[in-house]
N, CA, C and O atoms as a GROMACS GRO file, in nm:
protein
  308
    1UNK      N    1  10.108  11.453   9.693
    1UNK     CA    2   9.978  11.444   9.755
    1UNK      C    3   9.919  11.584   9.777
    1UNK      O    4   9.798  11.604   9.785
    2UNK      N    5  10.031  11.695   9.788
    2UNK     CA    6   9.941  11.824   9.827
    2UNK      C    7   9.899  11.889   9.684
    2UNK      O    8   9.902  12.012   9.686
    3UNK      N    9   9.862  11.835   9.568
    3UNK     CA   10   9.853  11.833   9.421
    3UNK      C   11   9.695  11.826   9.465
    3UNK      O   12   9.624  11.898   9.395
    4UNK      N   13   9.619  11.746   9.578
    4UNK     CA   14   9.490  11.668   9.548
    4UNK      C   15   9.422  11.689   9.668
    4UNK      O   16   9.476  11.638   9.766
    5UNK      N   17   9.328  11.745   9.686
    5UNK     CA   18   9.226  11.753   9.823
    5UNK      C   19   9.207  11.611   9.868
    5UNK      O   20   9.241  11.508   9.809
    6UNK      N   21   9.145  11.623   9.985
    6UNK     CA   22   9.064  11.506  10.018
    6UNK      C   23   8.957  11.482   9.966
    6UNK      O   24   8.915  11.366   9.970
    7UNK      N   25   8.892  11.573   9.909
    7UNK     CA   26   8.757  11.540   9.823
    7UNK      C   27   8.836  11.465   9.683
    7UNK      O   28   8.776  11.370   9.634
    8UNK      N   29   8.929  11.494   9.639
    8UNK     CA   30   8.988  11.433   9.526
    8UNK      C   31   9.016  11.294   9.577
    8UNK      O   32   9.041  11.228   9.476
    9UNK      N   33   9.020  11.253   9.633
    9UNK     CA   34   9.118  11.150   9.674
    9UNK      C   35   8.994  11.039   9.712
    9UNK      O   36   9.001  10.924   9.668
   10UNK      N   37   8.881  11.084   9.795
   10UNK     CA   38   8.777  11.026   9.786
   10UNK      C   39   8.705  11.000   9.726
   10UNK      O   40   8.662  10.885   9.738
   11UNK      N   41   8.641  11.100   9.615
   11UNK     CA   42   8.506  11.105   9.560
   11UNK      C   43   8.559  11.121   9.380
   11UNK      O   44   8.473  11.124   9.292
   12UNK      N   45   8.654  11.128   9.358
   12UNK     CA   46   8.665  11.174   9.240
   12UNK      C   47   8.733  10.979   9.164
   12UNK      O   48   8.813  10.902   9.218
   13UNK      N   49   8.679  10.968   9.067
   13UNK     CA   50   8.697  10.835   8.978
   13UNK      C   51   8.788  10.851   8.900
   13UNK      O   52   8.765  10.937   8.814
   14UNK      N   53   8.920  10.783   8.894
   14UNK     CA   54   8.991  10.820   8.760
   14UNK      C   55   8.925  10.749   8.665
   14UNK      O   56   8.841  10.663   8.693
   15UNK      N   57   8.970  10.792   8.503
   15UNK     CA   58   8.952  10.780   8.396
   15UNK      C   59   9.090  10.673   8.372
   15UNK      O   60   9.201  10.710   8.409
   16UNK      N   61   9.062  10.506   8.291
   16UNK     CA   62   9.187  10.422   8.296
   16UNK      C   63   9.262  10.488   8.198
   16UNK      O   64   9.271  10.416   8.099
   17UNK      N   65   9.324  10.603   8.184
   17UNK     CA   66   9.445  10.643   8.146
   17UNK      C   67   9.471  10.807   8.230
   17UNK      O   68   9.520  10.908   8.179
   18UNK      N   69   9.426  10.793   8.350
   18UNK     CA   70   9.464  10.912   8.450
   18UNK      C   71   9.603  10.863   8.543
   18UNK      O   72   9.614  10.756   8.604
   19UNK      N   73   9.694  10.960   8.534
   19UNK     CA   74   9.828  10.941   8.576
   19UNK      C   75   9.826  11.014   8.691
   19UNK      O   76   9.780  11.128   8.682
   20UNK      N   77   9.888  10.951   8.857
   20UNK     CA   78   9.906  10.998   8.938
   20UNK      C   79  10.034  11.038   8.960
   20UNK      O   80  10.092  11.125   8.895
   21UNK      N   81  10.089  10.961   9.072
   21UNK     CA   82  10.186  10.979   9.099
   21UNK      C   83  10.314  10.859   9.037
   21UNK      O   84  10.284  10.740   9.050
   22UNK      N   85  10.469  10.895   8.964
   22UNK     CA   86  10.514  10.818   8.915
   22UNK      C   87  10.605  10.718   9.027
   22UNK      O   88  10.672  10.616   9.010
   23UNK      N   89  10.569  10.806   9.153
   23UNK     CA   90  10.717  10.718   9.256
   23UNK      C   91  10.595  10.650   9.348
   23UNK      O   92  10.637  10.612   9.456
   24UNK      N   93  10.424  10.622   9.323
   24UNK     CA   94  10.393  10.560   9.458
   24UNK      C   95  10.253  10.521   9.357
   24UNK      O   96  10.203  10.583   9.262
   25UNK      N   97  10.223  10.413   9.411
   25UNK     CA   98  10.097  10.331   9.361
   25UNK      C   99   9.954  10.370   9.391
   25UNK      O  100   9.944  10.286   9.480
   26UNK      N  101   9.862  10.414   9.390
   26UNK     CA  102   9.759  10.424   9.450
   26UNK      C  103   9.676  10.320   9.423
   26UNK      O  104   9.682  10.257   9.317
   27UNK      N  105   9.594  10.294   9.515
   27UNK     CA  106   9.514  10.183   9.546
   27UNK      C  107   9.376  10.199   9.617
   27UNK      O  108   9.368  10.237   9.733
   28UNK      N  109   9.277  10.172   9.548
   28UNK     CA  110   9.138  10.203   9.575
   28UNK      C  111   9.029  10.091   9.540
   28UNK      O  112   9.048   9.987   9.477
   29UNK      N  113   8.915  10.138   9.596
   29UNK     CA  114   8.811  10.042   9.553
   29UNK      C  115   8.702  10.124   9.549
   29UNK      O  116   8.737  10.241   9.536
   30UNK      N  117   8.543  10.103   9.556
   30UNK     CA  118   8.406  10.170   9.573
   30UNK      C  119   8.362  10.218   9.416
   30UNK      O  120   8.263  10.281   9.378
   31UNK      N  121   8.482  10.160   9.341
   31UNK     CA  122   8.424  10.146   9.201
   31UNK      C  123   8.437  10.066   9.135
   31UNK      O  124   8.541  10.068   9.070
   32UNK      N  125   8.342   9.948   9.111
   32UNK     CA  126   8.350   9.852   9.010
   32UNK      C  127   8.421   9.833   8.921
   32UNK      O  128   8.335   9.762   8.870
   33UNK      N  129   8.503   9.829   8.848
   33UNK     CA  130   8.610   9.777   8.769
   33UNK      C  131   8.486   9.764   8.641
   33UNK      O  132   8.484   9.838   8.542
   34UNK      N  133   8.406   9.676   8.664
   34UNK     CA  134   8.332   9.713   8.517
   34UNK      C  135   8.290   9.810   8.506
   34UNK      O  136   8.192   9.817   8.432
   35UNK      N  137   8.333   9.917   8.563
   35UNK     CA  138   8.280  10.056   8.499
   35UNK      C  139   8.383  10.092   8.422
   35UNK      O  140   8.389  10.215   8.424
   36UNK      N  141   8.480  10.038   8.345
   36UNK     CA  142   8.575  10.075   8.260
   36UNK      C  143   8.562   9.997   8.130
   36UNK      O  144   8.632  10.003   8.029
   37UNK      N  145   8.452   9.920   8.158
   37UNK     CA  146   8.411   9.838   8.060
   37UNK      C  147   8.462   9.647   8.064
   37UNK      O  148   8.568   9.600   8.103
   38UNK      N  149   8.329   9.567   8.002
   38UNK     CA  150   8.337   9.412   8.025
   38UNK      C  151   8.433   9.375   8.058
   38UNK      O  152   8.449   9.307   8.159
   39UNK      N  153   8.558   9.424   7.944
   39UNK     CA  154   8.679   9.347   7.997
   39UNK      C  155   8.706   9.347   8.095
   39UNK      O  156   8.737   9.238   8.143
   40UNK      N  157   8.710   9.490   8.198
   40UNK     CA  158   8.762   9.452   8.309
   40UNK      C  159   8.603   9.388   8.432
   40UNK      O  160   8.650   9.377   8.545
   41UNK      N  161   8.530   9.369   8.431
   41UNK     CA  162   8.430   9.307   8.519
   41UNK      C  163   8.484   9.140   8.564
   41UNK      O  164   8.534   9.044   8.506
   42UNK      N  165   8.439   9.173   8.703
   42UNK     CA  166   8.505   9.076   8.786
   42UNK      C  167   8.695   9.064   8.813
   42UNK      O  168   8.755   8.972   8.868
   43UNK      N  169   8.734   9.152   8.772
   43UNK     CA  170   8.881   9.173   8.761
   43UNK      C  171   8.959   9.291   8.793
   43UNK      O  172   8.939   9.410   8.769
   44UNK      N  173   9.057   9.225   8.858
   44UNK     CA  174   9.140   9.393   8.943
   44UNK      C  175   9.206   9.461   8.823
   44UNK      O  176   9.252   9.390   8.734
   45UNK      N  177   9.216   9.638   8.812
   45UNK     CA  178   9.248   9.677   8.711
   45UNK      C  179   9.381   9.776   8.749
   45UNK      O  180   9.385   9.874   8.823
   46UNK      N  181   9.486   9.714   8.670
   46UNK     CA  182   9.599   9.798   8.736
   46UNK      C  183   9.661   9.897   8.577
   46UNK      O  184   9.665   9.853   8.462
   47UNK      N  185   9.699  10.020   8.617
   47UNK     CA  186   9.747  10.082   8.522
   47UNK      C  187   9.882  10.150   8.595
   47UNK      O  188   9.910  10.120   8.711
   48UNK      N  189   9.961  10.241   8.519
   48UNK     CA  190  10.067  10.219   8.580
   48UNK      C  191  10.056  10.311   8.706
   48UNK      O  192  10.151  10.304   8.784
   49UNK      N  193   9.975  10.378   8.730
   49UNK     CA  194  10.002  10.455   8.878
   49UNK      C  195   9.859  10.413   8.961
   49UNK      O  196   9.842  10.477   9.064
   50UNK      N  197   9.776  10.331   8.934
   50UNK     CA  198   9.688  10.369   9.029
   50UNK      C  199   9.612  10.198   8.931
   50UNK      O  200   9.608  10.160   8.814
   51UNK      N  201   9.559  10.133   9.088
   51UNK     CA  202   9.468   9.967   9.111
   51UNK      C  203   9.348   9.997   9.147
   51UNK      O  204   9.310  10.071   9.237
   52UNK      N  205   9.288   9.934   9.069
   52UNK     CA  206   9.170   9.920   9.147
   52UNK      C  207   9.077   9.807   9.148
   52UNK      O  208   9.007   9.773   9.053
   53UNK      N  209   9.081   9.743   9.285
   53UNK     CA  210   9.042   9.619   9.381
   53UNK      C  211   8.914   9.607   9.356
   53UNK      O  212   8.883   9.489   9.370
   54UNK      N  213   8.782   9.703   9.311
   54UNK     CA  214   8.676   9.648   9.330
   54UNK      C  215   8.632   9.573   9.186
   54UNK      O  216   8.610   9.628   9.078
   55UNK      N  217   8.625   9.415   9.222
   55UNK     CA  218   8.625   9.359   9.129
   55UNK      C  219   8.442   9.330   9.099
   55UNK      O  220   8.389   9.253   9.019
   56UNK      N  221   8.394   9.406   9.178
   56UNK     CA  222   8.231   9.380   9.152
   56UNK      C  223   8.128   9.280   9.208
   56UNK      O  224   8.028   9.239   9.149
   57UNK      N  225   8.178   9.239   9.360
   57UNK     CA  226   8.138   9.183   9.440
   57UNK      C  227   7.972   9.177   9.430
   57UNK      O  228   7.900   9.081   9.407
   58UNK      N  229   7.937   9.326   9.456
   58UNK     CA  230   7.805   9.382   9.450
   58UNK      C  231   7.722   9.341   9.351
   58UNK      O  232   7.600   9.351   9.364
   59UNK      N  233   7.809   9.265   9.185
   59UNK     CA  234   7.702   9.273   9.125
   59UNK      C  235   7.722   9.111   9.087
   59UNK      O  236   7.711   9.093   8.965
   60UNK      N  237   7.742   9.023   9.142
   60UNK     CA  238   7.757   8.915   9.160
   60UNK      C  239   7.935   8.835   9.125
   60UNK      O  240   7.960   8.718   9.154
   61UNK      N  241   8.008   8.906   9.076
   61UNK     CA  242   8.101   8.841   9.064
   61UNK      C  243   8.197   8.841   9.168
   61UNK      O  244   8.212   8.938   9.242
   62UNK      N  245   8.288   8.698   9.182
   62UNK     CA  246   8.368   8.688   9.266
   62UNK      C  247   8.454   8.752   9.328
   62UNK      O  248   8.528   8.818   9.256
   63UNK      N  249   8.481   8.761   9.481
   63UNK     CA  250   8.607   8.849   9.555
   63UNK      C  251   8.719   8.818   9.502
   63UNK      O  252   8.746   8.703   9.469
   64UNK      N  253   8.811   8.935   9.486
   64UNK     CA  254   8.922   8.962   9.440
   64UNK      C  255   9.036   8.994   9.579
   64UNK      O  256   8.999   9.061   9.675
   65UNK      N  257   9.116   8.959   9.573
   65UNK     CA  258   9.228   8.981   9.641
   65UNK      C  259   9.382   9.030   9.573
   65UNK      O  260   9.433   8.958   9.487
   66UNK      N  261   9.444   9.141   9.613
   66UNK     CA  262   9.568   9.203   9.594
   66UNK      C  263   9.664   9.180   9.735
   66UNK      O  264   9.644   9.218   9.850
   67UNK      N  265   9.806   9.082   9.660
   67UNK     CA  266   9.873   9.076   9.790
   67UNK      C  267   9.974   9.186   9.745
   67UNK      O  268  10.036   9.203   9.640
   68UNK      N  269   9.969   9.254   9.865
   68UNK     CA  270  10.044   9.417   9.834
   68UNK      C  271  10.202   9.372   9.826
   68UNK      O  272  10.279   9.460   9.788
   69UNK      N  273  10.261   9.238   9.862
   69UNK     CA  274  10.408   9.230   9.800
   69UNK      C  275  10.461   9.273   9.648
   69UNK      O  276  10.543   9.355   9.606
   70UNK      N  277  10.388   9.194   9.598
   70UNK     CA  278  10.414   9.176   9.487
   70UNK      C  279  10.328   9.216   9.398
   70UNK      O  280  10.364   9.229   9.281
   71UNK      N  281  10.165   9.250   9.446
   71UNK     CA  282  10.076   9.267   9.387
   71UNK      C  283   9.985   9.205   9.244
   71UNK      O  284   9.932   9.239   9.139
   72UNK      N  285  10.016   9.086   9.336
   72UNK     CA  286   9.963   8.964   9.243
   72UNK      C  287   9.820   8.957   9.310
   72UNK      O  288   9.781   8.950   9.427
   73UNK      N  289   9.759   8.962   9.194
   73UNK     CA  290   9.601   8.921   9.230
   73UNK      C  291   9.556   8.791   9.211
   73UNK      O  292   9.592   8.723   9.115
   74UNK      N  293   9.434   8.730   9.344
   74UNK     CA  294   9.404   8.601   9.344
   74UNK      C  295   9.264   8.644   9.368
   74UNK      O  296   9.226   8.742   9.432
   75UNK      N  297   9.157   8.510   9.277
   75UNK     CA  298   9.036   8.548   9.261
   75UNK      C  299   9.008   8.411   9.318
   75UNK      O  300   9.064   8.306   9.289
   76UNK      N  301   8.901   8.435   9.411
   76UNK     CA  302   8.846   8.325   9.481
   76UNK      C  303   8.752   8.285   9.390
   76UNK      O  304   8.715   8.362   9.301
   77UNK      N  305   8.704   8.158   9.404
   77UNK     CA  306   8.588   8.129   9.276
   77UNK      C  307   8.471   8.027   9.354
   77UNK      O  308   8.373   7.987   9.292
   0.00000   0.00000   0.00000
């Protein structure tokens, strides 16, 4: 973590093949998931170090949910 400011950690968007950390998950939202393109719109996008929950509420598609056990995602419809 001391690799990354807080401005990093907030404001900065990964790119879906940006590698964080290999021993801990990161988990975020405040960016649409279709901003990685159709496929992922309306859908949680997990790569291997870092999720991201915003499934695009804002632009009409359904809430997404991540249960942090197991990290199985359930889409309300």
């Amino acid at each position: 973590m001391a690799d990354y400011s807080a401005d990093d950690l907030l404001w900065n968007r990964p790119d879906a093949d940006t590698r964080y950390f290999e021993d801990l998950t990161v988990v975020f939202g405040h960016t649409p998931t279709l901003r990685y393109g159709e496929a992922y719109a309306g859908r949680i996008l997990k790569t291997p170090t870092w999720i991201n929950i915003d499934a695009g509420v804002g632009f009409g598609y359904a809430p997404a949910l991540l249960r942090l056990d197991d990290l199985r995602a359930f889409y309300l419809e």
